[in-house]
C-alpha positions in Angstrom: 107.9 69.2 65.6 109.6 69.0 68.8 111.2 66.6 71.2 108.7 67.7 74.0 105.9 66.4 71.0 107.7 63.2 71.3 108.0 62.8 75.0 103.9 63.9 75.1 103.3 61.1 73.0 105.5 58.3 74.5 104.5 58.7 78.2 107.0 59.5 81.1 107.8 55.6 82.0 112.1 56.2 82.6 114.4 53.4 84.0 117.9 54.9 85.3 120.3 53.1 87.4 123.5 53.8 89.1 127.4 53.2 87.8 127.9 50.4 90.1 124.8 48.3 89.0 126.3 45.2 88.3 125.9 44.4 84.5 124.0 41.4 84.7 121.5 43.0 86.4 121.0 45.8 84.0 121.0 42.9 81.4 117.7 41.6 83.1 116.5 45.3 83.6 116.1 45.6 79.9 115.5 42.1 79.3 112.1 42.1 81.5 111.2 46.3 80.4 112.3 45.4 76.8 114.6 48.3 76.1 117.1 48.8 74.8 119.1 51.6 76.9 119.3 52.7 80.8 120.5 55.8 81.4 122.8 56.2 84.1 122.2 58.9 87.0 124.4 59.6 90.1 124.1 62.0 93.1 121.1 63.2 91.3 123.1 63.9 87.8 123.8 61.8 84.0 126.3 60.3 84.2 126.6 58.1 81.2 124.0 55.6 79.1 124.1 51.8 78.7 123.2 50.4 75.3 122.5 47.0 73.9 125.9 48.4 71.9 128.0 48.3 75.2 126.3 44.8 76.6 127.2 43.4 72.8 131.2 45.0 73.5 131.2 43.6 75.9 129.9 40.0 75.4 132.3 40.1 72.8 135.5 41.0 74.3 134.4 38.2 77.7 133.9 35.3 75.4 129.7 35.7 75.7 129.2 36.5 79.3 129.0 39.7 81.0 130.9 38.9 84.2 130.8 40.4 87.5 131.8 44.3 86.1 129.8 47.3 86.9 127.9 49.5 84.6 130.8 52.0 85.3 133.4 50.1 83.7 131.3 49.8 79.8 128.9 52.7 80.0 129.1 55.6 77.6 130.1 58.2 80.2 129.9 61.3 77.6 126.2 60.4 75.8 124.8 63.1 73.3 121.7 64.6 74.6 119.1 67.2 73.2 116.4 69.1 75.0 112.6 69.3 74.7 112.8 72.2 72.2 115.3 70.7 69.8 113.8 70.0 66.5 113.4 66.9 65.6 115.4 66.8 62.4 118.1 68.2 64.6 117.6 65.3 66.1 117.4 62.5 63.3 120.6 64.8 62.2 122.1 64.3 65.3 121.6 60.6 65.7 122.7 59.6 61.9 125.8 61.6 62.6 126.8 60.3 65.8 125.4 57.0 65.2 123.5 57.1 68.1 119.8 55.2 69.0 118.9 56.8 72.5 119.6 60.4 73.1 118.7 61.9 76.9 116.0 64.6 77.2 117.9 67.2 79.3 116.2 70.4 80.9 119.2 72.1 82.4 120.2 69.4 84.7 117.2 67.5 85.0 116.5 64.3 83.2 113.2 64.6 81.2 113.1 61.5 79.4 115.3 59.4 76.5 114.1 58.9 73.0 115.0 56.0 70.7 115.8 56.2 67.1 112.2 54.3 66.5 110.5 57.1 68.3 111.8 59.5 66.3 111.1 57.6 62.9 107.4 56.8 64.8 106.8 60.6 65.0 107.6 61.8 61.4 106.1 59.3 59.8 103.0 59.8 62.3 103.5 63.6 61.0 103.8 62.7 57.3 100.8 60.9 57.4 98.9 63.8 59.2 99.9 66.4 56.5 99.1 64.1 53.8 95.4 63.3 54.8 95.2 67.5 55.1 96.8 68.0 51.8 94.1 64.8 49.8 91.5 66.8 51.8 92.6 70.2 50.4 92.7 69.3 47.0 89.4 67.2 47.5 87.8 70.5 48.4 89.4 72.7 45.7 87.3 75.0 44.5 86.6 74.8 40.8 88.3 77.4 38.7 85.6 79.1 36.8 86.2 79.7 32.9 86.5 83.0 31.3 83.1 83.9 29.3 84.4 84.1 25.7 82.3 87.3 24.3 79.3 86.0 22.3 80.4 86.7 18.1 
């Protein structure tokens, strides 16, 4: 399985804004979507993601309020990405090693989508399930083996 299964799956719904969104309203962004990441385009390019991990950060170092900064000023300006044809346990890999959730969908420069940690463990287990029912209805179907005919004494 590949990302571009993923992204087929998921739907092409994207929410992107700028480095000099304020904070607070990226905050509502993902408060109203319910997400849980933004990526962050300028002059056309990715430019960095925004994570419930850098709104906590940052809640945390400003005493429970996100002030008046931009998105610039917390944003993870150098996110991993992957593209539609990386595998998905490339991708589960990917994300366990770099403790990542979100990972941008890039085709060259163009931003295709973002997939989540969920939608990764949503797809395998989708898959799993898939190749299970075939494998119960395989063996269901297995012909019966039929026995040697022991010569008559």
């Amino acid at each position: 399985m590949r990302v571009s299964d993923i992204l087929k799956v998921k739907g092409n719904t994207l929410f992107t804004v700028t480095p000099d969104t304020t904070l607070h309203n990226a905050v509502d962004a993902m408060a109203e979507h319910d997400i849980g990441s933004l990526v962050v385009m300028e002059y056309g390019d990715l430019v960095g993601m925004l994570t419930f991990r850098e709104i906590i950060l940052t809640l945390s170092k400003n005493g429970g309020s996100v002030g008046t900064s931009t998105i610039r000023k917390v944003m993870d300006d150098h996110p991993l990405t992957c593209t539609p044809e990386t595998d998905v346990n490339e991708v589960r890999r990917m994300m366990l090693e770099h403790h990542v959730r979100y990972l941008p969908v890039m085709e060259s420069r163009t931003l295709m989508g973002v997939i989540s940690f969920y939608d990764v463990a949503k797809a395998v287990v989708e898959e799993q399930g898939f190749e299970n029912r075939m494998l119960k209805a395989y063996i269901r179907d297995w012909p019966e083996e039929q026995q040697e005919q022991q010569p008559a004494r």
